[in-house]
PLY file of the C-alpha trace (Angstrom):
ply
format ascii 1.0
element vertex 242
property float x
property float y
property float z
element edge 241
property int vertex1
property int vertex2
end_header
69.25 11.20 -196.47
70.26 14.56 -195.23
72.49 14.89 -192.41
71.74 16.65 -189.20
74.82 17.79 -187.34
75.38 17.13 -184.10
75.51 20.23 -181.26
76.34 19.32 -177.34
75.42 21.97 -174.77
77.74 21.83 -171.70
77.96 24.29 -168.36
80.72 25.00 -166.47
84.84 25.60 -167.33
85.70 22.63 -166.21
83.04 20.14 -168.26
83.85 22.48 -171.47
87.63 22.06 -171.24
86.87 18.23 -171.32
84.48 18.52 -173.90
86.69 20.69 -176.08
90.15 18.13 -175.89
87.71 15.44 -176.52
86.08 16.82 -179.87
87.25 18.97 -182.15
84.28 18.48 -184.77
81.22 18.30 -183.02
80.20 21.84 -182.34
80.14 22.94 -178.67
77.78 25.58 -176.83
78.64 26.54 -173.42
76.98 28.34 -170.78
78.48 29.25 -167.22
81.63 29.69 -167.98
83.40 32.59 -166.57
86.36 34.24 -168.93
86.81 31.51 -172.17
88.95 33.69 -173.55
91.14 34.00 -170.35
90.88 30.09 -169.98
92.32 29.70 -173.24
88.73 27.66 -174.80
88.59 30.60 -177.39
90.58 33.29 -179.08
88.61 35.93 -178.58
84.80 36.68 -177.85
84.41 38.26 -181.43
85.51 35.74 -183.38
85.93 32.34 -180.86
87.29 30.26 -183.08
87.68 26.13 -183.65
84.60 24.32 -182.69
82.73 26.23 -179.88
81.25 29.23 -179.07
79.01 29.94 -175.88
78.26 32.32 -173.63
80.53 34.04 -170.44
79.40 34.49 -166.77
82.09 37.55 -166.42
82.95 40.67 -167.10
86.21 41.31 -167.17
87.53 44.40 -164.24
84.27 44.31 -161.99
83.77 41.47 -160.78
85.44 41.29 -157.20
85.32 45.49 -157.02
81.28 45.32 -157.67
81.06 42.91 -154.90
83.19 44.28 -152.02
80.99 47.91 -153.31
77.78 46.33 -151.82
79.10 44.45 -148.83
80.92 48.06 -147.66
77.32 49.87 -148.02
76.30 46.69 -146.30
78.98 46.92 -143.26
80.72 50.45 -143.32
84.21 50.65 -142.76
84.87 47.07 -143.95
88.63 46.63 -144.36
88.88 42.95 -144.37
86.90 40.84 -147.31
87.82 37.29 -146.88
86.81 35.69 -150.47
86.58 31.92 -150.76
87.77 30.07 -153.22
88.22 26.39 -154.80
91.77 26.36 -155.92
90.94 23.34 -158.29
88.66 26.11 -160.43
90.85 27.46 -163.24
88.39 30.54 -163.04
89.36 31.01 -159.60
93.11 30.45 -160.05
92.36 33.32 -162.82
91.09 35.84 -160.79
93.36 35.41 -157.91
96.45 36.00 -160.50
95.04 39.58 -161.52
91.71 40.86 -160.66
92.19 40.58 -157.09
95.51 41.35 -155.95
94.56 44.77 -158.28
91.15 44.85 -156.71
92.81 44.93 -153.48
95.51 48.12 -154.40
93.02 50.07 -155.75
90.17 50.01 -153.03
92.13 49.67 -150.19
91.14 46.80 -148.94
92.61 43.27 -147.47
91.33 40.56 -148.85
92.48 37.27 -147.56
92.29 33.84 -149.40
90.60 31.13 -147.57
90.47 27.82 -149.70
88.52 24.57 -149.90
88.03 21.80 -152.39
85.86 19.28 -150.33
82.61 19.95 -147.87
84.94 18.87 -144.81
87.79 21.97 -146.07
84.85 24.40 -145.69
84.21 24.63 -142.37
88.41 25.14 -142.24
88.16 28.22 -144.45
85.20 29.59 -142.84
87.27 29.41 -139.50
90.27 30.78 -141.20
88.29 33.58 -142.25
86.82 34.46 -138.88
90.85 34.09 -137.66
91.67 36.92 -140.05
89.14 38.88 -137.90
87.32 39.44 -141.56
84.37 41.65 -141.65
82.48 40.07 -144.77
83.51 37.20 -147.01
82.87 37.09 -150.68
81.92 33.50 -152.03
83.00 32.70 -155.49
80.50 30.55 -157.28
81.83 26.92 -157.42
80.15 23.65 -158.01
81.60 22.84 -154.28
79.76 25.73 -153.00
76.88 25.48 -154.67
76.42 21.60 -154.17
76.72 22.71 -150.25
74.90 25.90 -150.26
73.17 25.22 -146.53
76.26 24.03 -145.05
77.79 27.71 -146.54
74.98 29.46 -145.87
75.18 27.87 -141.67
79.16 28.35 -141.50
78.71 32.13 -142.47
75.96 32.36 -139.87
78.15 30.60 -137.31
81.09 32.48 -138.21
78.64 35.82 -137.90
80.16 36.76 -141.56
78.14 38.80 -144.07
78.28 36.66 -147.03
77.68 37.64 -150.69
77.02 34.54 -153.11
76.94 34.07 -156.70
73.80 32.29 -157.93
70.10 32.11 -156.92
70.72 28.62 -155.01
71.76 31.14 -151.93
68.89 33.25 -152.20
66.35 31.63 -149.63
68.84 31.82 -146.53
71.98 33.55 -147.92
72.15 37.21 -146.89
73.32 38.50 -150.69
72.57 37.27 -154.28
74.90 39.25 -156.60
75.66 37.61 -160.27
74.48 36.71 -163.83
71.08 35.52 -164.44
72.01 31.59 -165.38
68.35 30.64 -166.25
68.67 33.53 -168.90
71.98 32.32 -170.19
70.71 28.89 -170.31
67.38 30.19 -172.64
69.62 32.52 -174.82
71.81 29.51 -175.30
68.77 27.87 -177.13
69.46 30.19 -179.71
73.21 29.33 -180.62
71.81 25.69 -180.58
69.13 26.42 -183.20
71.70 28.66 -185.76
74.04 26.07 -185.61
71.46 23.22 -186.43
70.80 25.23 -189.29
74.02 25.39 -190.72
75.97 28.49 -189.05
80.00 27.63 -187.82
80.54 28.45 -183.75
83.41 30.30 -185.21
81.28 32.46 -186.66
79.29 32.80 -183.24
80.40 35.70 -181.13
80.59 34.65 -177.41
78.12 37.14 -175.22
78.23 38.20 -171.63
75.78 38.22 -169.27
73.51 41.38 -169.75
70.44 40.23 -166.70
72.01 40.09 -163.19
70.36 38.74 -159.87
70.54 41.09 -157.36
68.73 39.60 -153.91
68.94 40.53 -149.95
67.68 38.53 -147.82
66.30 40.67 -144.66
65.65 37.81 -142.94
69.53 36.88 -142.53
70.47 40.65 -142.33
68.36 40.73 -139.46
69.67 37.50 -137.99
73.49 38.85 -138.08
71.88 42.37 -136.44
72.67 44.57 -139.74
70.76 47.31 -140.96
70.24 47.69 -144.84
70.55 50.88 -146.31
67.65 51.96 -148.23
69.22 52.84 -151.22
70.70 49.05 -151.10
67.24 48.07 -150.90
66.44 49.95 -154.14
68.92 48.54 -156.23
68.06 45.12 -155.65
65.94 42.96 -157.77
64.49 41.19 -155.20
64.20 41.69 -151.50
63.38 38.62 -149.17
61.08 39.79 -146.26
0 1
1 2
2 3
3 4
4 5
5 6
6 7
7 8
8 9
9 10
10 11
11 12
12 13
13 14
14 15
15 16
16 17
17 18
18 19
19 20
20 21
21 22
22 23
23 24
24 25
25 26
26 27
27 28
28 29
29 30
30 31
31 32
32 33
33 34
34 35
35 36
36 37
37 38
38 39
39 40
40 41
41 42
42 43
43 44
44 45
45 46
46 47
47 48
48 49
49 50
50 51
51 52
52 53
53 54
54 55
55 56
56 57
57 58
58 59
59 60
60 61
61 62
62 63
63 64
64 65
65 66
66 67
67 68
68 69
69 70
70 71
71 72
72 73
73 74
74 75
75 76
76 77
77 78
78 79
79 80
80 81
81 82
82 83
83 84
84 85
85 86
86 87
87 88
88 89
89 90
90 91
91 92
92 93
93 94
94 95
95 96
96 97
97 98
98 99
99 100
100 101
101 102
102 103
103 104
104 105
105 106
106 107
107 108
108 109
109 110
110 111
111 112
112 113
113 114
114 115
115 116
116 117
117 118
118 119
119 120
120 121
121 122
122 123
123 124
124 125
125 126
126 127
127 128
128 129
129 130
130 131
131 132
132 133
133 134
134 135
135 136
136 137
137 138
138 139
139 140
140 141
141 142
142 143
143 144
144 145
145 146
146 147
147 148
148 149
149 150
150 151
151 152
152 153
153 154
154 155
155 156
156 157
157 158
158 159
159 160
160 161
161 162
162 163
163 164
164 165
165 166
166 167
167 168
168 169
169 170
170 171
171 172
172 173
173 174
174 175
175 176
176 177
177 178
178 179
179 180
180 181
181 182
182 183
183 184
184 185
185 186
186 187
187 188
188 189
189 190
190 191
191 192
192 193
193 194
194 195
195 196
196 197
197 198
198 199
199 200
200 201
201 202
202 203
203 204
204 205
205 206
206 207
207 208
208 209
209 210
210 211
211 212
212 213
213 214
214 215
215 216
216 217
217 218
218 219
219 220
220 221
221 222
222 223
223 224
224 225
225 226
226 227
227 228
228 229
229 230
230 231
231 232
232 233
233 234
234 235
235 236
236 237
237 238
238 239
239 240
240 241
């Protein structure tokens, strides 16, 4: 009888880490998971190495920059960019190390930490936030967050701060949807699945980057927090929420 070798599928930095030190065999596919090379789960994107191979929810350089760039056409003059963050997230801890302490230099622009790792911490960093007297907040995307999308969506409401999300689950109420499109990362992970069940290595398997983003404004909650979207913003987007 011919064997069939096994493949496991797995989202998110944290769940692959776990599934990597547990397994160093089976072959692993991830999806949603920011920098892998940066979190140390491969060597490199051409040539991952080991047991897994997957694809990457970042692009290395833009990703704070590209945000604070639409929440400035958003609310000209913005100086302060609170960005919220789960210190637990290795992505997160990442991020804060480099991109955004450079981010910050290069632009101009303050951006204060506010952290939580439970629903209870994030009306704390919301408040925090609004203490810093910041003019938009940038929400990283976080299982916390994204578990508790309304209760982020109502804090940044309460707090009056423009708010610019990472995944689709913010769309309906959030003011901004800017980030990878995961239902297409999910599908194109089919494919890795499939050439491995037919015999290829995942070190073989070069680890790809997003290349669909969703873009989405929600006029309803611009209206709410009395802000006027430029056109051209508007024409960029993907999607626009009436």
């Amino acid at each position: 009888m011919l064997s069939v070798p096994m493949c496991c599928v797995v989202a998110g930095p944290q769940a692959t880490e776990a599934l990597k030190s547990a397994t160093t065999t089976i072959p692993i596919v991830f999806v949603a998971v920011a920098d892998p090379v940066g979190l140390g789960l491969v060597q490199s994107l051409a040539r991952p190495g080991g047991n897994i191979t997957g694809l990457a929810t970042y692009v290395p350089g833009s990703f704070v920059a590209k945000r604070i760039e639409i929440l400035r056409e958003l609310v000209p003059g913005a100086s302060q960019i609170a960005i919220l963050v789960n210190p637990g997230n290795p992505m997160h801890r990442l991020l804060l190390a480099d991109e955004v302490p450079s981010t910050a230099r290069n632009l101009g622009v303050a951006l204060p930490i506010v952290q939580a790792t439970t629903a209870e911490e994030l009306d704390v960093a919301f408040a925090s936030a609004a203490a810093h007297r910041a003019d938009a907040i940038i929400v990283f995307g976080d299982t916390l967050t994204v578990v508790e999308a309304p209760r982020v969506v109502a804090l940044a409401a309460k707090h009056h701060l423009p708010a610019i999300h990472f995944s689709r689950q913010f769309a309906s109420d959030g003011l901004i949807v800017y980030g990878p499109d995961i239902a297409d990362l999910f599908r194109r992970a089919g494919s890795y699945v499939d050439k491995i069940l037919k015999g290829a290595k995942p070190s073989d398997l070069p680890v790809e980057q997003p290349v669909k983003f969703d873009f989405v404004i929600n006029m309803k909650t611009a209206k709410a927090l009395g802000l006027s979207v430029p056109t051209l913003l508007l024409l960029r987007a993907d999607e626009v929420i009436e």
